[in-house]
C-alpha positions in Angstrom: 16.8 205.1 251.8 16.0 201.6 251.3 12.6 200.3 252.4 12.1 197.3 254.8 10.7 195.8 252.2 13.8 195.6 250.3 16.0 194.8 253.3 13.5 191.8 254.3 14.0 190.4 251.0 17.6 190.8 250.4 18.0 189.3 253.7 15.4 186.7 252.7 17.9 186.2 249.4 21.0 185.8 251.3 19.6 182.8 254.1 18.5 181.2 250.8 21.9 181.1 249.4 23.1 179.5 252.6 20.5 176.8 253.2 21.0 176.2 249.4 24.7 175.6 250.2 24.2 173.8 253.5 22.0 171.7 251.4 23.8 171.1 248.5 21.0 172.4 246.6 22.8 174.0 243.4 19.3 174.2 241.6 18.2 176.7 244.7 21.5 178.7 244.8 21.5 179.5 241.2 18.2 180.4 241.6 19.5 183.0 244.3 21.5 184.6 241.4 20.7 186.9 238.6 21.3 185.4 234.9 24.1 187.0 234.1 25.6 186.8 237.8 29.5 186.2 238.6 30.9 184.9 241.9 34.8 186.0 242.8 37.2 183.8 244.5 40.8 182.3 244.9 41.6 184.8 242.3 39.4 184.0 239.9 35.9 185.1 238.5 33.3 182.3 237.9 30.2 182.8 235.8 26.9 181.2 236.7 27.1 178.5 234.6 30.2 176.9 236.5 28.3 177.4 239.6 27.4 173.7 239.6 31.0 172.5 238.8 32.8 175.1 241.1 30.3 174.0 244.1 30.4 170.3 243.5 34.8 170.3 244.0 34.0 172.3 247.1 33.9 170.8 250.7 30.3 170.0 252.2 29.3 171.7 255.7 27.2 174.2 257.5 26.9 177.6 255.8 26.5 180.3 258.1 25.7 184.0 257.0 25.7 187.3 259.0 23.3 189.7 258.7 24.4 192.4 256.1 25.1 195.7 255.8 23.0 197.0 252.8 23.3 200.1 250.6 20.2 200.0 248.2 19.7 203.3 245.8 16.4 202.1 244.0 16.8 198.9 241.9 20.6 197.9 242.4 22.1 197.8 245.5 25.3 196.6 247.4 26.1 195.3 250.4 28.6 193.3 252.4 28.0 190.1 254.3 30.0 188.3 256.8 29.9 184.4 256.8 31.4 181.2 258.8 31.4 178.0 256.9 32.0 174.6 259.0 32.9 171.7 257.3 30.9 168.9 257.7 33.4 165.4 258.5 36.3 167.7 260.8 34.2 170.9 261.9 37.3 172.6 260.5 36.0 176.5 259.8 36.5 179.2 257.2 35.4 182.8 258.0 34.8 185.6 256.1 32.9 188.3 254.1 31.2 188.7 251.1 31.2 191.8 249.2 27.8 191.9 246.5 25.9 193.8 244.5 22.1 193.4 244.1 19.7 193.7 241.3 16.2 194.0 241.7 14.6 191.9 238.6 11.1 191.0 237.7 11.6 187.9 240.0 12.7 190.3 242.7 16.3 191.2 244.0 19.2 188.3 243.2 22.9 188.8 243.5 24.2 190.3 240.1 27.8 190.2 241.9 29.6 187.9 244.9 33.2 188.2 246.0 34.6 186.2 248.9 37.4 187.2 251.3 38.5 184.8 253.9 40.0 186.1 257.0 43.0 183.7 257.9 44.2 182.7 261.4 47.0 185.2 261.0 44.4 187.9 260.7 45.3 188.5 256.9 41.9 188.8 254.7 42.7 188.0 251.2 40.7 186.1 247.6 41.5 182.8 248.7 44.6 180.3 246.8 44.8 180.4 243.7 46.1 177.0 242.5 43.7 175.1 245.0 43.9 171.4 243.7 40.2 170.2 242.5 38.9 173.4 242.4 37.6 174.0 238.1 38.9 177.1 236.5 36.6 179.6 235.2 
């Protein structure tokens, strides 16, 4: 059983990620990650070096995440988080869920895995395009 503790600051980890996001703050959501972290989307897996590249081609908005569900077993963890993302210039949305893993580290815990699933108007949840123009390749 996790303690509240560790659900405070995995909670604590995952509203940083989306003010980092909200604020285009790519030093702050790295920072959110562990070193050797991936994040999963549109078919592809990005390492966190591309983070800055991959986040720069995407659109800018409001970043708003759900509070997760958490499975911790002592210093890993998982969990799955649903999100909303408004873009900032047509308030078009995106909704969805993460699905992470967690990894407590001498820094404390940071996201060792992210994978996105978007849930479409047709109620469909799927990775996301693949061949999304502007967006880098891993």
């Amino acid at each position: 059983m996790p303690t509240t503790d560790d659900v405070v600051e995995i909670q604590q980890l995952l509203a940083r990620y989306a003010l980092s996001l909200t604020q285009n703050d790519i030093e702050g959501l790295v920072a959110v990650f562990a070193p050797d972290a991936t994040y999963s989307a549109f078919g592809d897996t990005y390492t966190l070096d591309r983070f800055p590249e991959l986040v720069g081609a995407a659109p800018k908005g409001l970043f708003l995440g759900g509070i997760p569900v958490l499975d911790i077993i002592g210093d890993t963890g998982k969990g799955t988080q649903p999100y909303c993302f408004v873009e900032h210039a047509t308030h078009d949305m995106r909704i969805g869920y993460y699905r992470d893993t967690y990894l407590r580290t001498n820094l404390g815990w940071r996201l060792q895995t992210r994978s996105s699933t978007f849930i479409r108007r047709n109620g469909t949840h799927d990775a996301g395009r693949p061949h999304d123009v502007g967006r880098p390749r891993p």
